[in-house]
C-alpha positions as CSV (number, residue, x, y, z in Angstrom):
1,X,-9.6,-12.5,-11.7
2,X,-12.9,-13.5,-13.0
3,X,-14.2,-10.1,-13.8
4,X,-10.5,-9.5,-15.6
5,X,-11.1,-12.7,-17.8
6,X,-14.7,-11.9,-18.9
7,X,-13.2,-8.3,-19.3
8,X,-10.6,-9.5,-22.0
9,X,-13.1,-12.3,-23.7
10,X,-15.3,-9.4,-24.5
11,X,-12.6,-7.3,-25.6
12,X,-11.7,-10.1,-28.4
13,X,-14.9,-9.9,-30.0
14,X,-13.5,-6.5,-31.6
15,X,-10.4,-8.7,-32.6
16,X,-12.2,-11.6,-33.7
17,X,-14.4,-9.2,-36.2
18,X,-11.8,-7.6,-37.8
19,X,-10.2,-10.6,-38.7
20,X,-13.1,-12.2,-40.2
21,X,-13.1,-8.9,-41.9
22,X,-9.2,-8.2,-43.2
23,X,-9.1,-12.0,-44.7
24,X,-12.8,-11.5,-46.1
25,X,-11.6,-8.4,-47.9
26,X,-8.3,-10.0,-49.1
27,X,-9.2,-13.3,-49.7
28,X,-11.8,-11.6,-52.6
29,X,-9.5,-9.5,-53.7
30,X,-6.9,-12.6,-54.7
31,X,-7.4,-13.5,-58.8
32,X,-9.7,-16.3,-59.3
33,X,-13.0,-17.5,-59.6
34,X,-14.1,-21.2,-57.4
35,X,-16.7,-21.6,-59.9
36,X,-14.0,-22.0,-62.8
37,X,-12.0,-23.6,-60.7
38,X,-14.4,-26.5,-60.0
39,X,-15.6,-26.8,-63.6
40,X,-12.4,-26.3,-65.8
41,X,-11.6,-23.6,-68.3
42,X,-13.5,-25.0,-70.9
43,X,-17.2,-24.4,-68.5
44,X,-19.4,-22.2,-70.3
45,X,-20.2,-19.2,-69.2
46,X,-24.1,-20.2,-67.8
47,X,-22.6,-23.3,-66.3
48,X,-20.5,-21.0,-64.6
49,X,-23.1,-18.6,-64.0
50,X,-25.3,-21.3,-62.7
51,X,-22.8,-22.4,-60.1
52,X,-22.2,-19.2,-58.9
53,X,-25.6,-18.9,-58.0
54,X,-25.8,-22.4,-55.9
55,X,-22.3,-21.4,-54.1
56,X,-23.9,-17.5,-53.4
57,X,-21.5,-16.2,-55.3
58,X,-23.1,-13.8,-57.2
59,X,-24.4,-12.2,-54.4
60,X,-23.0,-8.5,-53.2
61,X,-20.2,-8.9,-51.2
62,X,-21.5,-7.5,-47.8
63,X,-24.4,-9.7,-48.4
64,X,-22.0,-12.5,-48.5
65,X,-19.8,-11.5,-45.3
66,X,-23.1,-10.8,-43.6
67,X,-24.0,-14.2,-44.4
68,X,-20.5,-15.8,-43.2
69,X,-20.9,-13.8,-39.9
70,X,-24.3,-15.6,-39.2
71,X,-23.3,-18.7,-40.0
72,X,-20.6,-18.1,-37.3
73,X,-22.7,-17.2,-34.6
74,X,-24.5,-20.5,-35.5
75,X,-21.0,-22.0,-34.9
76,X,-21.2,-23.0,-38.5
77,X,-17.7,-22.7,-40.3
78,X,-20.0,-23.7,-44.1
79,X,-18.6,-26.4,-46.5
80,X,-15.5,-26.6,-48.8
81,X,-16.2,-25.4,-52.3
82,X,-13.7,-28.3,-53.7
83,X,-14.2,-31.3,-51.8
84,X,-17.8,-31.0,-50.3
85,X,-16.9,-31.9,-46.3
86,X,-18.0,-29.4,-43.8
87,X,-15.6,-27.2,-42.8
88,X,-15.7,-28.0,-39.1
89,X,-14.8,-31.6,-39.8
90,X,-11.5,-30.7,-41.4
91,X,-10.6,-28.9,-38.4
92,X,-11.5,-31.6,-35.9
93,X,-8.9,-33.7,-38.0
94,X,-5.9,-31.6,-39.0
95,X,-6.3,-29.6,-35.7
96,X,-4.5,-32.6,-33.5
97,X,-1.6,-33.0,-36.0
98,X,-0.9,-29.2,-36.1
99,X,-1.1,-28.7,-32.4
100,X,1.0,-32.6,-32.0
101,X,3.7,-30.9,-34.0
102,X,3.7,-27.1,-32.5
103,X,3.9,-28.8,-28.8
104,X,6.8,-31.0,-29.7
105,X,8.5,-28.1,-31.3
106,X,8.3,-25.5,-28.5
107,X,8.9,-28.4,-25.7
108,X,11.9,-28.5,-27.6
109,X,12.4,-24.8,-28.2
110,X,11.6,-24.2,-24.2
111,X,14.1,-27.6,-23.0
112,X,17.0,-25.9,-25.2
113,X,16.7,-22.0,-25.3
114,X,16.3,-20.9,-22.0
115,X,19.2,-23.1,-20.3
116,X,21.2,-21.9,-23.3
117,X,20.2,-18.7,-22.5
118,X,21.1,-18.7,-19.1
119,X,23.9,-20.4,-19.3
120,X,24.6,-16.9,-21.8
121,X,23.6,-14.8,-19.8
122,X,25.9,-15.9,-16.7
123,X,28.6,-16.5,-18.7
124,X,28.3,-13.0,-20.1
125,X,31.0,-11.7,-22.9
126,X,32.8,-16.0,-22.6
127,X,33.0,-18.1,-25.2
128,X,30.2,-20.0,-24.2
129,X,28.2,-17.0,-24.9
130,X,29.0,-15.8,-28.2
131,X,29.0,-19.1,-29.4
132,X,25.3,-19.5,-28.2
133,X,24.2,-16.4,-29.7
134,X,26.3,-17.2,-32.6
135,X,24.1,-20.2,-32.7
136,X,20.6,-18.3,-32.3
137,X,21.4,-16.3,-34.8
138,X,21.9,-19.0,-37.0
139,X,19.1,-20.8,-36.1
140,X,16.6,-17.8,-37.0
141,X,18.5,-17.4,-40.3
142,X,18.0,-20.4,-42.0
143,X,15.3,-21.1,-43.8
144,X,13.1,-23.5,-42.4
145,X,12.5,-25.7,-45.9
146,X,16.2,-25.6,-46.4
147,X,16.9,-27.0,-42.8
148,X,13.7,-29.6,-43.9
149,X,15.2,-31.0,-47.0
150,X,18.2,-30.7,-45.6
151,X,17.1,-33.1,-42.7
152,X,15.6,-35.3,-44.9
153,X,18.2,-35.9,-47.3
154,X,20.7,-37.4,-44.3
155,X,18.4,-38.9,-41.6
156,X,15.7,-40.5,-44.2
157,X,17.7,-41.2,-47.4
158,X,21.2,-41.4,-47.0
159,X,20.8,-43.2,-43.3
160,X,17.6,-44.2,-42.8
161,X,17.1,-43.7,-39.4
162,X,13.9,-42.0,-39.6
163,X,10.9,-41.5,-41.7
164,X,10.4,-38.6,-44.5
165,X,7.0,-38.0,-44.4
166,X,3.4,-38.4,-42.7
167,X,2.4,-38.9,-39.4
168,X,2.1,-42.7,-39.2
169,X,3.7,-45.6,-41.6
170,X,1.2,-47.5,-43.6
171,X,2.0,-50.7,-41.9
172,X,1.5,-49.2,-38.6
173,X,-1.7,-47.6,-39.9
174,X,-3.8,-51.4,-40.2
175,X,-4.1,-51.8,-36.6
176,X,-3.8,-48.3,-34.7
177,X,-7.6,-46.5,-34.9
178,X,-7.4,-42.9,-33.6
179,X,-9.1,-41.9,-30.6
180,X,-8.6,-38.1,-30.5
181,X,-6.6,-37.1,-33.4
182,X,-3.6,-37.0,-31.1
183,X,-2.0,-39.9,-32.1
184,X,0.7,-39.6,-29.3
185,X,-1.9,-39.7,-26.7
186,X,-3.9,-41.9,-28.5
187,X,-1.1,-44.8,-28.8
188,X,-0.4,-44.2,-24.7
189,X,-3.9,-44.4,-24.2
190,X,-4.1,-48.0,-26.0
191,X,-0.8,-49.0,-24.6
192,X,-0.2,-49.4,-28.1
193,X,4.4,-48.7,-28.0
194,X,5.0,-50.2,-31.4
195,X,2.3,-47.8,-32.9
196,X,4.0,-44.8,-30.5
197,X,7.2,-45.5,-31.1
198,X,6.6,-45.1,-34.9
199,X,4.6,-42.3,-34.5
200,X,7.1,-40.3,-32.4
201,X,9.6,-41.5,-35.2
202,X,7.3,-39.6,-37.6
203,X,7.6,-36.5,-35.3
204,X,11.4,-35.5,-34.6
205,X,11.9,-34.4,-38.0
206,X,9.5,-31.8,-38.9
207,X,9.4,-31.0,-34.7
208,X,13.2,-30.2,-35.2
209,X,12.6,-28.4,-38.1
210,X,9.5,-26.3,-36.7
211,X,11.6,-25.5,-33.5
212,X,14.8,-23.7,-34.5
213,X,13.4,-20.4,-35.0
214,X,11.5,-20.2,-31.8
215,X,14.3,-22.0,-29.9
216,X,16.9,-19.4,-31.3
217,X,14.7,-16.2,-30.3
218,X,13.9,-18.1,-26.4
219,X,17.6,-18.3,-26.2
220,X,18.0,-14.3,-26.9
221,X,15.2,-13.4,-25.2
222,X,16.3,-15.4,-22.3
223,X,20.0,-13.9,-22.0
224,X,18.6,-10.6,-22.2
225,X,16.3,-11.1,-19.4
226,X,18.8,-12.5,-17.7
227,X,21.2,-10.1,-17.7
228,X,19.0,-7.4,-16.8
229,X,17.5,-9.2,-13.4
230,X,21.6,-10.3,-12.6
231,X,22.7,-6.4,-12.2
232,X,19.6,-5.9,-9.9
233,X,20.4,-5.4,-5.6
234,X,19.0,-7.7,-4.4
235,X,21.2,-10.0,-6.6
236,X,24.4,-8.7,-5.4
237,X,22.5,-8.9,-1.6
238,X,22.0,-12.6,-2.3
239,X,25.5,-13.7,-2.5
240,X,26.6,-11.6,-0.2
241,X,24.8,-13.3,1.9
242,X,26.4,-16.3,0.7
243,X,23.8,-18.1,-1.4
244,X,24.8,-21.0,-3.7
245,X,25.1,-19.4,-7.0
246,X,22.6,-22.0,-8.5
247,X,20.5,-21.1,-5.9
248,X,20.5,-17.0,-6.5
249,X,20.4,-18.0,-10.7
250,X,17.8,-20.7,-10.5
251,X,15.3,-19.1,-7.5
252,X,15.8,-15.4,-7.6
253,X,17.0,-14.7,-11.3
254,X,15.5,-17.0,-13.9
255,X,11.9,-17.0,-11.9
256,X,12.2,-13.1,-12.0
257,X,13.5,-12.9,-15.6
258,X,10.6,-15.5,-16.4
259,X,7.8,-12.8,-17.8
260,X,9.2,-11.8,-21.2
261,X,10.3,-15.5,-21.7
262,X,6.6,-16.7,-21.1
263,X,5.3,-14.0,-23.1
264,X,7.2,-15.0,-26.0
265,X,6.4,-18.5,-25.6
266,X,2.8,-17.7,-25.8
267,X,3.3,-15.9,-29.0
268,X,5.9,-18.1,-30.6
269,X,3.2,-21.0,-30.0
270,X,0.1,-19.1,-30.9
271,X,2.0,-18.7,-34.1
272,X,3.2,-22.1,-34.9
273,X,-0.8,-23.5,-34.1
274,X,-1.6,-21.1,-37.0
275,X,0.1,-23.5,-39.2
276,X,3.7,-24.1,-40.2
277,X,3.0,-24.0,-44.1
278,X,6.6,-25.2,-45.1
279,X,7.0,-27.1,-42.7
280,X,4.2,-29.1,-43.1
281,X,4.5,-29.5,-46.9
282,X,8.0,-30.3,-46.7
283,X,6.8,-33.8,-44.4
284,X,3.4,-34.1,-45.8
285,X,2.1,-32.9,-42.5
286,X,-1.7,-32.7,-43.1
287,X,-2.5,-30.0,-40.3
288,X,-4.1,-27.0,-40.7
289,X,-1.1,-24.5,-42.4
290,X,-0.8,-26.8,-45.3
291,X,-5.0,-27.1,-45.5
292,X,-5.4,-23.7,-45.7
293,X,-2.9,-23.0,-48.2
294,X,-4.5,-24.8,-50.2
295,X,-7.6,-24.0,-49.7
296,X,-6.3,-20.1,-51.0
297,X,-4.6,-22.0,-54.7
298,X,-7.7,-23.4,-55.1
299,X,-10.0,-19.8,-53.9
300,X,-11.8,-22.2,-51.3
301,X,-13.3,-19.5,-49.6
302,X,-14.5,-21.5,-46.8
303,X,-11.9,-23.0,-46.1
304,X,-9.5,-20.2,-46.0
305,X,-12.7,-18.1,-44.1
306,X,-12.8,-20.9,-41.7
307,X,-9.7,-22.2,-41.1
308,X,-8.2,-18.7,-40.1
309,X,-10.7,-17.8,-38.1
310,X,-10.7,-21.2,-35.6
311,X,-6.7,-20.3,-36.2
312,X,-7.3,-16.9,-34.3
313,X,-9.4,-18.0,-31.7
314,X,-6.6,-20.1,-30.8
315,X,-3.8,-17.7,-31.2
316,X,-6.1,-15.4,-28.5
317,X,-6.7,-17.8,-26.4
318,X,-3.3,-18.6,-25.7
319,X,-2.2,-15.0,-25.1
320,X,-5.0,-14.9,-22.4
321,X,-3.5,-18.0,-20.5
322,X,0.0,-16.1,-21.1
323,X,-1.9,-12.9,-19.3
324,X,-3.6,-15.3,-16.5
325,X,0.0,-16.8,-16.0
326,X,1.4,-13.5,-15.0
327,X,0.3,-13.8,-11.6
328,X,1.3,-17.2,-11.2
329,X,4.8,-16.3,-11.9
330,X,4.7,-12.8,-10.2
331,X,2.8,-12.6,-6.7
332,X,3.2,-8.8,-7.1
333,X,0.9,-8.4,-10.3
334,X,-2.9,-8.5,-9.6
335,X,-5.9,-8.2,-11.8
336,X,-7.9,-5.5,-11.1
């Protein structure tokens, strides 16, 4: 096993590189310039010229990717252009509200779509079943900033019930300090429930919002799988032998069908910890989607270079725990 894992970390430093290289490439390629961005329009051209030279802009391009590469190594991620704050400081507080928001979403994507998927599955061809993948289908159909406005409009204006936007309320704000960034945790951690209970209020919206296209492929994914371990022999041999049919759907078939489902959970999460863009502007989310979209409008290269990068170093590192977890689930697959 150990020898496996040090065999994949090495294998993403191939990864890793050409990432750094594909959004150096593009990201310079997008029309722009920082330097007139910063100063306005009406900058003259040797103001302009002038800080181009402080920000290293003028230098050749591989000279500059050269120079982001080393500052990597050095574990530095540089400086915003726009606002001036290291790059690694951002991260360390939009990170926790981005990952907050992708956990809630997939806890609810995982608590839904697979009992809907069983339930599919064993209910093959019912009305139970085409209803649910009626429903999945839906799900990955609709536009995720429809659904958001949508939710807003009825649960924040017309009723109330629940907040619009932001991660905590502004009263709620003057006595609850954030320990980690995680304000869930953090408010458990100070046995803080007035401060929990508003921040959780803050979550359901945009976790509800973030889930349904994950939720909907689990639920496919899940019925499929499904279906495919329920015409196996050692099924049928199960109830012939006069098994509770819970038992032989719970025990032998969902733990058997579990690898594709935990596979795309690993990559359905990997994605949403890149950054649910619309998502998060829709709420006024500030996690890392929403930072680094805006970091391209306003051709922060830093930011974007940054940003993206810690982004797939967290997407890989996932897919390894989702490799690792394999044998957990399967006693039959070993790591040579």
């Amino acid at each position: 096993m150990g020898r496996y894992i040090f065999r994949r970390l090495l294998n993403l430093i191939p990864v890793l590189f050409g990432i750094t290289l594909l959004v150096f490439i593009f990201l310079h390629l997008i029309p722009g310039d920082p330097a007139v961005a910063l100063l306005g329009d009406r900058a003259s051209p040797d103001q302009v010229e002038a800080l181009r030279e402080r920000l290293g802009l003028n230098q050749p391009l591989p000279v500059q990717y050269f120079a982001f590469i080393g500052n990597l190594l050095r574990l530095d991620f540089g400086t915003s252009i726009i606002s001036g704050v290291p790059i690694i400081e951002e991260i360390s507080i939009r990170w926790p509200a981005t990952f907050e928001l992708s956990l809630a979403a997939m806890l609810i994507a995982v608590i839904l779509g697979i009992p809907v998927g069983v339930l599919a599955a064993v209910r093959k061809n019912s009305a139970v079943d085409n209803l649910a993948m009626s429903g999945s289908l839906v799900g990955v159909s609709i536009p995720v900033y429809w659904l958001g406005l949508l939710l807003v409009y009825i649960f924040a204006v017309n009723v109330s019930w629940l907040p619009p936007s932001g991660r905590l309320s502004i009263d709620a704000g003057f006595s609850f300090q954030p320990i980690t960034g995680f304000y869930v945790l953090d408010a458990l951690l100070q046995l803080d429930f007035q401060a929990l209970q508003d921040v959780l209020s803050h979550l359901v919206l945009p976790a509800i919002t973030l889930s349904t296209i994950p939720l909907a492929i689990l639920a496919r994914i899940t019925r499929s799988a499904m279906l495919e371990v329920l015409s196996q022999d050692y099924i049928r041999t199960a109830r012939a032998k006069g098994q509770l049919e819970r038992w032989v759907i719970f025990k032998h078939a969902l733990k058997n069908a579990l690898l594709p489902v935990v596979t795309i959970i690993g990559l359905q999460f990997g994605t949403l910890l890149g950054g649910a863009i619309l998502t998060e502007t829709i709420f006024s989310w500030p996690g890392i989607g929403s930072w680094i979209y805006e970091g391209i409008l306003a051709r922060d290269y830093p930011v974007v270079q940054g940003g993206v990068f810690f982004v797939a170093i967290a997407f890989v590192l996932i897919n390894l725990l989702v490799d690792l977890s394999y044998a957990l689930l399967d006693p039959r697959i070993q790591y040579q």
